[in-house]
ROZA-801097 format. One record per residue (C-alpha): x, y, z; residue number from 1. Coordinates in nm, 3 decimals. Example, Ala and Ser with C-alpha at 12.3 -4.5 7.8 and 13.67 -1.06 7.14 Angstrom:
1.230/-0.450/0.780/1 $
1.367/-0.106/0.714/2 $
//
This chain:
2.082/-4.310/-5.379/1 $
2.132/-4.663/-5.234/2 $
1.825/-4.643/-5.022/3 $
1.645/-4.528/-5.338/4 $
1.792/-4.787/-5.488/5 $
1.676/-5.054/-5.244/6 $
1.306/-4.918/-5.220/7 $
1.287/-4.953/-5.581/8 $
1.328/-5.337/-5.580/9 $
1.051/-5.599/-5.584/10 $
0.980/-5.780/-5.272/11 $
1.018/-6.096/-5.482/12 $
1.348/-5.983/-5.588/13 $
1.489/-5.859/-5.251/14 $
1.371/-6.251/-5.141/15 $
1.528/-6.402/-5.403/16 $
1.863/-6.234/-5.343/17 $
1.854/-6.350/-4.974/18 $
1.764/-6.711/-5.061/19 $
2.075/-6.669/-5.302/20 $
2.285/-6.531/-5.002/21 $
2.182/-6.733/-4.750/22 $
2.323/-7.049/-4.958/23 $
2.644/-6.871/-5.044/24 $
2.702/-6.767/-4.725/25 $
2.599/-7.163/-4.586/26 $
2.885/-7.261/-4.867/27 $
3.116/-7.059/-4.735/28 $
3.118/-7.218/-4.388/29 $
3.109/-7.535/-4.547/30 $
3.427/-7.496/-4.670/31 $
3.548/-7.322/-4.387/32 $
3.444/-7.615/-4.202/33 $
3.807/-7.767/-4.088/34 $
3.946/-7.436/-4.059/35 $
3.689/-7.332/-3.791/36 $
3.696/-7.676/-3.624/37 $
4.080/-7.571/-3.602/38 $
4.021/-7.237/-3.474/39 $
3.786/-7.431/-3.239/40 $
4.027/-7.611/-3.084/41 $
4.233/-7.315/-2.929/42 $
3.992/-7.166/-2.710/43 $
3.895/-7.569/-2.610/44 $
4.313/-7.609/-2.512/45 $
4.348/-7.229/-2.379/46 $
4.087/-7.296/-2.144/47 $
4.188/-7.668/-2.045/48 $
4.507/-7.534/-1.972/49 $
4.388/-7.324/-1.709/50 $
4.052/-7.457/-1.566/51 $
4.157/-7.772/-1.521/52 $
4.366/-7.663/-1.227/53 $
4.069/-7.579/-1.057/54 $
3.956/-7.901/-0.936/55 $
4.295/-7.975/-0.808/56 $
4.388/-7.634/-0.597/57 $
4.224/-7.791/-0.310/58 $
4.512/-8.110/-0.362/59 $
4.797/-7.852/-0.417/60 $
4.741/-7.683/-0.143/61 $
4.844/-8.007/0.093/62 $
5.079/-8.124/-0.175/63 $
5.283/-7.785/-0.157/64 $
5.169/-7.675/0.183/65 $
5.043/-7.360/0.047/66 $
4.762/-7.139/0.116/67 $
4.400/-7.108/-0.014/68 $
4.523/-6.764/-0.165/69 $
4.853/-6.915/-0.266/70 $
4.672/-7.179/-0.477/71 $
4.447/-6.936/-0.651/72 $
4.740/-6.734/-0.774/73 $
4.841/-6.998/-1.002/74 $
4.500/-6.943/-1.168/75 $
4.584/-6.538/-1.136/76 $
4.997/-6.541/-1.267/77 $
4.898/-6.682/-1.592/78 $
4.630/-6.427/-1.643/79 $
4.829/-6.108/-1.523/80 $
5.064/-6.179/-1.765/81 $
4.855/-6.249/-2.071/82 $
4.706/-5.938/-1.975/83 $
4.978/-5.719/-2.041/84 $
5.093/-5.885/-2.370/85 $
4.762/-5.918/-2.530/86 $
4.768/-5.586/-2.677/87 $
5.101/-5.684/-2.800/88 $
5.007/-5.979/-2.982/89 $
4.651/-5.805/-3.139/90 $
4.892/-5.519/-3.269/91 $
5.127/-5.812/-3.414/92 $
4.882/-5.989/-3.569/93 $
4.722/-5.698/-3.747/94 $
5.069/-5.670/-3.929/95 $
5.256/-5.962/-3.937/96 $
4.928/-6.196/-4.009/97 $
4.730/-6.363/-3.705/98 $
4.884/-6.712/-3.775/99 $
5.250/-6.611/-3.680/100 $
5.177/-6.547/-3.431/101 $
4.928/-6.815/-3.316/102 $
5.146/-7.106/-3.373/103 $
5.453/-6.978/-3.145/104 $
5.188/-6.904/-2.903/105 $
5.111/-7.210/-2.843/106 $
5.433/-7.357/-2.853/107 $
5.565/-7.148/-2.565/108 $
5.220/-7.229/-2.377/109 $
5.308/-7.554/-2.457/110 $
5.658/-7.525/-2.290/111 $
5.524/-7.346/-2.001/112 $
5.328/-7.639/-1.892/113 $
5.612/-7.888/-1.904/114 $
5.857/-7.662/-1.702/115 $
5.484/-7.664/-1.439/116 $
5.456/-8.006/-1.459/117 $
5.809/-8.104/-1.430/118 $
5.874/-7.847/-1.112/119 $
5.587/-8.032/-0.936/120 $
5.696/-8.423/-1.009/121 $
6.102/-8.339/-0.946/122 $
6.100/-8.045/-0.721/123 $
6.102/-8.036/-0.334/124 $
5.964/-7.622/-0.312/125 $
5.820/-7.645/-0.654/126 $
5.563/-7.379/-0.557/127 $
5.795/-7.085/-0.720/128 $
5.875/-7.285/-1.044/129 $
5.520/-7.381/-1.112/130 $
5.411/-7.002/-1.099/131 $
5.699/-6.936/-1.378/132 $
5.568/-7.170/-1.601/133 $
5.221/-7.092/-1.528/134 $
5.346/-6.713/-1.668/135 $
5.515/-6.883/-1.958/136 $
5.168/-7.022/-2.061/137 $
4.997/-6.681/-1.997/138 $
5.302/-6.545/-2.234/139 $
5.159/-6.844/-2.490/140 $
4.805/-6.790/-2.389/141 $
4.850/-6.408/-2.500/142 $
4.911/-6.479/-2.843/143 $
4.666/-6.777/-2.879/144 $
4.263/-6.712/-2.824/145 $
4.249/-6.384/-2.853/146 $
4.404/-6.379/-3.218/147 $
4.104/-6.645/-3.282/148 $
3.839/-6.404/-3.289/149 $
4.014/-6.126/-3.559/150 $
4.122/-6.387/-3.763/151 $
3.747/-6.545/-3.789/152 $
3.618/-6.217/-3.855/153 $
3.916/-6.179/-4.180/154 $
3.794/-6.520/-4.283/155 $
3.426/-6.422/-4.342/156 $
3.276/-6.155/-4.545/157 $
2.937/-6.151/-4.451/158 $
2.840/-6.059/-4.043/159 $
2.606/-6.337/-4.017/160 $
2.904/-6.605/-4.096/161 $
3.087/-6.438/-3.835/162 $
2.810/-6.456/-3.550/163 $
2.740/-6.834/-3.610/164 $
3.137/-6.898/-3.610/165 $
3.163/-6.677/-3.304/166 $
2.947/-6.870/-3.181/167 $
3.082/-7.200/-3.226/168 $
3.397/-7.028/-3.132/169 $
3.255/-6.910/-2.751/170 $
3.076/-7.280/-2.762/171 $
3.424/-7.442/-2.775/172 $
3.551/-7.239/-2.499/173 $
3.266/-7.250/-2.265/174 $
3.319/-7.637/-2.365/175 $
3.663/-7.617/-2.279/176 $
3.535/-7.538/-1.952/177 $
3.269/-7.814/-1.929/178 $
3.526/-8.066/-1.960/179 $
3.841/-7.918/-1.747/180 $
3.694/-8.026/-1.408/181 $
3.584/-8.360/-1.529/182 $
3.969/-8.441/-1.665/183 $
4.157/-8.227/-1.475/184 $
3.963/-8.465/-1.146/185 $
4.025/-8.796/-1.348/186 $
4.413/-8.700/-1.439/187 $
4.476/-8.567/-1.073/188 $
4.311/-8.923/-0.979/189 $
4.638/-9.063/-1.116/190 $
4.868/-8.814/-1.042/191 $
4.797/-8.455/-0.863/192 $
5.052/-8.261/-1.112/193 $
4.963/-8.444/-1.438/194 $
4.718/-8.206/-1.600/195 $
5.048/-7.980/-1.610/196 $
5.159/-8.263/-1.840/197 $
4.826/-8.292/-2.060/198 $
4.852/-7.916/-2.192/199 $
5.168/-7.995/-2.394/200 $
4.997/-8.226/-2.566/201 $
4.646/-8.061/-2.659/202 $
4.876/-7.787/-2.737/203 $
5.092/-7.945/-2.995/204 $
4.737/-8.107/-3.151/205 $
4.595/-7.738/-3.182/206 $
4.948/-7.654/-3.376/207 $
4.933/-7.942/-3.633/208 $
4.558/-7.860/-3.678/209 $
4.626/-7.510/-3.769/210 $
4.939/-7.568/-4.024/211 $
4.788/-7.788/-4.207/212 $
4.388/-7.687/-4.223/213 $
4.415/-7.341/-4.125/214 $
4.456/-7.070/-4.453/215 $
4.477/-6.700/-4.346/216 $
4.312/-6.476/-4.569/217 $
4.545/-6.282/-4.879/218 $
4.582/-5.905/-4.721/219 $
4.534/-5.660/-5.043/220 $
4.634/-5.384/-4.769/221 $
5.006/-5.226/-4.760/222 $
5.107/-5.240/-4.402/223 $
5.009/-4.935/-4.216/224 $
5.298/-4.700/-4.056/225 $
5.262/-4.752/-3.665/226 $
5.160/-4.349/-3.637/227 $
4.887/-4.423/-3.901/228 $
4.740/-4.713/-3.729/229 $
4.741/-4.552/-3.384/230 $
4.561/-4.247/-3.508/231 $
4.326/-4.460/-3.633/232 $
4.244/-4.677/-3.332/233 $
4.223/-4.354/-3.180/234 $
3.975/-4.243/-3.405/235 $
3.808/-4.591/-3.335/236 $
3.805/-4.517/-2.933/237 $
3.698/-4.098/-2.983/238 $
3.407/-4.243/-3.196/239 $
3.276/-4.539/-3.063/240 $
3.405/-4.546/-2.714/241 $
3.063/-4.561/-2.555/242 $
2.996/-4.915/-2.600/243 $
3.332/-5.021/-2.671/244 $
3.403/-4.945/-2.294/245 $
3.124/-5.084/-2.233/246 $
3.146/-5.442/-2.346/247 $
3.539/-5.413/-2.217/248 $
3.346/-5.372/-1.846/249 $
3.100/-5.670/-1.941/250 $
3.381/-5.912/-2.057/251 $
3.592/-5.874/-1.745/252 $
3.273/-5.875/-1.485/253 $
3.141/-6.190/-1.634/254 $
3.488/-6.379/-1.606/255 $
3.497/-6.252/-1.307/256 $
3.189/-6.378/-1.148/257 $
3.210/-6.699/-1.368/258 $
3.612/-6.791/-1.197/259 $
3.520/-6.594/-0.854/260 $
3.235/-6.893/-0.884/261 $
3.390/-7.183/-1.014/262 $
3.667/-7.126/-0.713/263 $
3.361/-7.103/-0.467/264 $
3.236/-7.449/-0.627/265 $
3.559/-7.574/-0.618/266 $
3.644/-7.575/-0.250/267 $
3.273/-7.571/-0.117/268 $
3.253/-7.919/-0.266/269 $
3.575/-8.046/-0.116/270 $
3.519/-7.863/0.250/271 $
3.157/-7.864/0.299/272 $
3.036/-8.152/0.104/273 $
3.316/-8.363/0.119/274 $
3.288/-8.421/-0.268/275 $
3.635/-8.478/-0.441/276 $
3.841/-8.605/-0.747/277 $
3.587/-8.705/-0.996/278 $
3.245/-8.641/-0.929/279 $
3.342/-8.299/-0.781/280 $
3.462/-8.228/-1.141/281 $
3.061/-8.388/-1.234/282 $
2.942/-8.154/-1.022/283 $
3.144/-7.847/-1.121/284 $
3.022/-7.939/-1.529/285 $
2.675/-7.891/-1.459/286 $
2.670/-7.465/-1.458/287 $
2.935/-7.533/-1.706/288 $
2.765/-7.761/-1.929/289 $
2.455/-7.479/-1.899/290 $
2.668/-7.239/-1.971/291 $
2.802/-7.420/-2.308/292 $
2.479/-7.495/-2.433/293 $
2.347/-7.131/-2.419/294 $
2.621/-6.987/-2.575/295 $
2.589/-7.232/-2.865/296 $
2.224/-7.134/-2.905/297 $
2.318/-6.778/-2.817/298 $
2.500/-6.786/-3.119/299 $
2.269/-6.946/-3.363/300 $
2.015/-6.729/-3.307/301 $
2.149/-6.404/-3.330/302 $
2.284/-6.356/-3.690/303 $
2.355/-6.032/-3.718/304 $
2.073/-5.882/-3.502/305 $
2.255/-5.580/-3.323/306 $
1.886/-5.518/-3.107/307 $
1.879/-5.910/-3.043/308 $
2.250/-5.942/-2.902/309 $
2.186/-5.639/-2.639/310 $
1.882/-5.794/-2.485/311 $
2.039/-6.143/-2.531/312 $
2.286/-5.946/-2.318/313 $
2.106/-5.767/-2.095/314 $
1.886/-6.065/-2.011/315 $
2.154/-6.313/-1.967/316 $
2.361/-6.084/-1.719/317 $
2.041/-5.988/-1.546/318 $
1.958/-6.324/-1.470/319 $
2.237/-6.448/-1.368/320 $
2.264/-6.140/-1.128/321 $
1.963/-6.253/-0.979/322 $
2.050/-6.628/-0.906/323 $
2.366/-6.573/-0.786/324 $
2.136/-6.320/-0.505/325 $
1.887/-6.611/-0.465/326 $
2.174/-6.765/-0.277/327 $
2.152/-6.512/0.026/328 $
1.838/-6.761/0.139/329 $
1.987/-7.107/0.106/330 $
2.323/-7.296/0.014/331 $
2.198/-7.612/0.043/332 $
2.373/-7.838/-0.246/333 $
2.096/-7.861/-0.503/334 $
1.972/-7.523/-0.451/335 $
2.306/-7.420/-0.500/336 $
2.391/-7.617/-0.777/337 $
2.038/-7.493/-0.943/338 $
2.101/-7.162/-0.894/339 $
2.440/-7.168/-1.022/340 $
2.289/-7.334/-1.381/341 $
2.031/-7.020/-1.421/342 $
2.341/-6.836/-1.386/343 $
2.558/-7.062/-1.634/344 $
2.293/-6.989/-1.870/345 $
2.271/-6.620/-1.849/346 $
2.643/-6.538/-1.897/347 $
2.618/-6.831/-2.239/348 $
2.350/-6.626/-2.365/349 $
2.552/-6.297/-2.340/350 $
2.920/-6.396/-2.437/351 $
2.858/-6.475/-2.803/352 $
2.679/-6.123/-2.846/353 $
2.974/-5.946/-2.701/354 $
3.242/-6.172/-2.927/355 $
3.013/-6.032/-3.261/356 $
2.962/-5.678/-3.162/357 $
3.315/-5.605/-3.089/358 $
3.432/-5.802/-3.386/359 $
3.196/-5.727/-3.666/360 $
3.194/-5.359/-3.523/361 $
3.514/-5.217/-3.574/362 $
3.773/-5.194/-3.914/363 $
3.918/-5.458/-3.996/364 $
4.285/-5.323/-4.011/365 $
4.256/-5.267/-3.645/366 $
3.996/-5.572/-3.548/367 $
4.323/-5.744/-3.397/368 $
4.399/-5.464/-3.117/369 $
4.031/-5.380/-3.011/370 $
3.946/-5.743/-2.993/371 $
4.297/-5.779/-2.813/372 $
4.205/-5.568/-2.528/373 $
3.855/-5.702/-2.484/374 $
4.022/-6.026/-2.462/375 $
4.282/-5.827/-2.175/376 $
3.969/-5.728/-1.994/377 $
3.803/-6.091/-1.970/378 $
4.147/-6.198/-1.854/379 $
4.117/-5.949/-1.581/380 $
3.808/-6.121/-1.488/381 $
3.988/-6.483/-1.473/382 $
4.292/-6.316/-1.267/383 $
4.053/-6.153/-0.996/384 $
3.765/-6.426/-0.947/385 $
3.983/-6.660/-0.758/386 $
4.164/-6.453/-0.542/387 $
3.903/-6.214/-0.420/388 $
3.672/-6.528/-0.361/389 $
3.946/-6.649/-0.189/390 $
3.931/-6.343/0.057/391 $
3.585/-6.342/0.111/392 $
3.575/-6.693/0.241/393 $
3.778/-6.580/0.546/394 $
3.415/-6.370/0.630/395 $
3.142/-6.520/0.515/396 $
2.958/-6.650/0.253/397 $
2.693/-6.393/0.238/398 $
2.986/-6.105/0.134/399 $
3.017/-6.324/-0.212/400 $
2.708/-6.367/-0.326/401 $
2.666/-5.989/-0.226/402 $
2.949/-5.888/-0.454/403 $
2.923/-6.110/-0.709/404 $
2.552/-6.027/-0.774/405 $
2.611/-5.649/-0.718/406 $
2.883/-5.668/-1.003/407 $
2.610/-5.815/-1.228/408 $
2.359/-5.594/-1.167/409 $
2.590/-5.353/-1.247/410 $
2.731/-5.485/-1.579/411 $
2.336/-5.562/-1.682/412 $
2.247/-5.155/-1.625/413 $
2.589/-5.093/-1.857/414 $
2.451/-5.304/-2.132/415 $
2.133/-5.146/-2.115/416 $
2.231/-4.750/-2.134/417 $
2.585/-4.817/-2.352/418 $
2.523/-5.057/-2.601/419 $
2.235/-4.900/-2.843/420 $
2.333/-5.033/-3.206/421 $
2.095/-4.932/-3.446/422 $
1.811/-5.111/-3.603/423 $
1.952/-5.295/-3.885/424 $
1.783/-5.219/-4.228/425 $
1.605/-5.476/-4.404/426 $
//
């Protein structure tokens, strides 16, 4: 009847009621506006928190007399352990609201850091205490960005609202990234430990930000017996596990490949290059900066386009597979660096399509858990990048870009056989 329905409307009708939509649905981001500027800013001091380290691993490793692998498991510890408790905080947030559990998050995160930064200004082996505050902020980290993206989709109605705040969401993450080896260089310039000290205070900015501009929706739902709700996510798995799975696998090779790289970068600068402290944190931006600015026009352009955001995907993973294989030829710096930005742009394109097909694809009542282990899987990614780069270096060069383009090629052929969303009706 509905389809009847729908065929028995005027063209000039059916455009009229877009036009009509379209502006209500521009409105309601409009007024939205602070909130998702708010939202914004976790993903921006999540990912500060951690990739700012990176320029400085090289420095901690002569500060602390530690190991190239020792170093990049202060990278992994937070990760491991947001891993395991981001389940925990998606199945929280689908019943005690997303924003109580947001705003402890990132108070212990916040904690976490000083007890980091502290260890390394008053310790003498400071090594052990740093990696237990680094877990306290994966504890914090848990609870924090991956709560974002349920709670944007509960804020919306309409899917194309949610794809352009995705979007901006992804942008101001990748952005979080763009900046963390530029400030984490210039704060390590004055003292090695003191982006430890920084995250504190982004952290208790993103808190203020989302008391006081932040409104979580009204749930009309009773809350749903725990049997209930794990039946149903159940259901959710039995029926649409195909590409679920799928973008699970896609999330955690891309963070993979994007930390695994950023590592690379990171000491390849400082050891081969001799480029340090600031303008190695210039040159790390560039793929980063690439990376930002795809994902924000990754996530203008593809509304709610289901066939758009696989390609997007597909095309984005693909070519960033490639470049990272270009690099079997030549590691000279600028052919490096060049190859790396093709690759920055490529996993931009494809983030913001996986953020709105897992989101606007499954029940709300349960958006909090399956977004909540996507989010586990890309934390996977961040945990294994560093030290399995790490590794590598020991043999050569050649092994990475062999792995790390293999891994691609493999996530690209997942996209293209598991994620098939049907063509949306106009």
């Amino acid at each position: 009847m509905e389809y009847i329905e729908q065929l028995s409307k005027s063209p000039r009708t059916a455009k009229k009621k877009q036009s009509q939509a379209g502006k209500k649905n521009s409105g309601e981001i409009s007024k939205q506006k602070w909130a998702i500027l708010s939202l914004s800013s976790i993903p921006l001091v999540m990912t500060l928190g951690n990739s700012m380290l990176i320029p400085i691993l090289p420095s901690m490793e002569k500060e602390l007399s530690i190991s190239s692998l020792q170093s990049s498991l202060v990278i992994t510890v937070y990760s491991i352990v947001a891993i395991i408790l981001i389940p925990v905080a998606g199945y929280l947030s689908d019943h005690i609201g997303r924003k109580k559990v947001i705003i402890p998050s990132l108070i212990l995160a916040g904690i976490g850091g000083i007890i980091s930064g502290w260890a390394a200004w008053k310790f003498e082996n400071a090594y052990w205490v740093i990696l237990i505050g680094r877990s306290l902020q994966g504890v914090g980290a848990a609870g924090a960005f991956p709560i974002v993206l349920p709670l944007v989709g509960d804020m919306f109605k309409n899917e194309d609202d949610v794809s352009v705040c995705l979007g901006l969401i992804e942008t101001s993450n990748t952005f979080g990234k763009v900046l963390s080896p530029i400030f984490g260089a210039f704060l390590a310039g004055i003292l090695w430990y003191m982006p430890f000290f920084a995250f504190p205070v982004f952290c208790a900015v993103s808190i203020i930000l989302m008391i006081f501009l932040v409104k979580s929706p009204k749930k009309k739902q009773e809350k749903i017996p725990f049997k209930d709700f794990f039946m149903g996510v159940k259901k959710t798995f039995t029926n649409e596990g195909r590409w679920l799975y799928a973008i699970f696998f896609i999330g955690g090779i891309l963070m993979l490949v994007l930390f695994g790289v950023l590592f690379y970068l990171s000491e390849t600068f400082e050891k081969e290059y001799n480029i340090k402290d600031l303008k190695k944190g210039f040159f790390l931006a560039l793929p980063l900066g690439a990376l930002c600015l795809s994902s924000f026009i990754s996530g203008k352009i593809i509304k709610k386009n289901k066939i758009l955001m696989k390609w997007l995907t597909f095309g984005g993973i693909l070519a960033a597979a490639l470049s990272i294989a270009a690099l079997w030829f030549s590691i000279k710096l600028w052919y490096m660096i060049t190859m790396f930005l093709i690759m920055g742009i490529g996993i931009g394109a494809g983030l913001p399509c996986l953020d709105s097909l897992i989101t606007e694809g499954v029940e709300k009542k349960e958006r909090g858990t399956i977004t909540s282990i996507y989010s586990s899987m890309r934390f996977i990614g961040v945990a294994a990048g560093p030290p399995i780069i790490a590794l590598l270096m020991k043999q050569s060069n050649h092994w990475i870009f062999i792995l790390m383009s293999s891994l691609s090629l493999i996530a690209a052929f997942v996209a293209l056989k598991a994620i098939n969303p049907q063509k949306n009706e106009k």
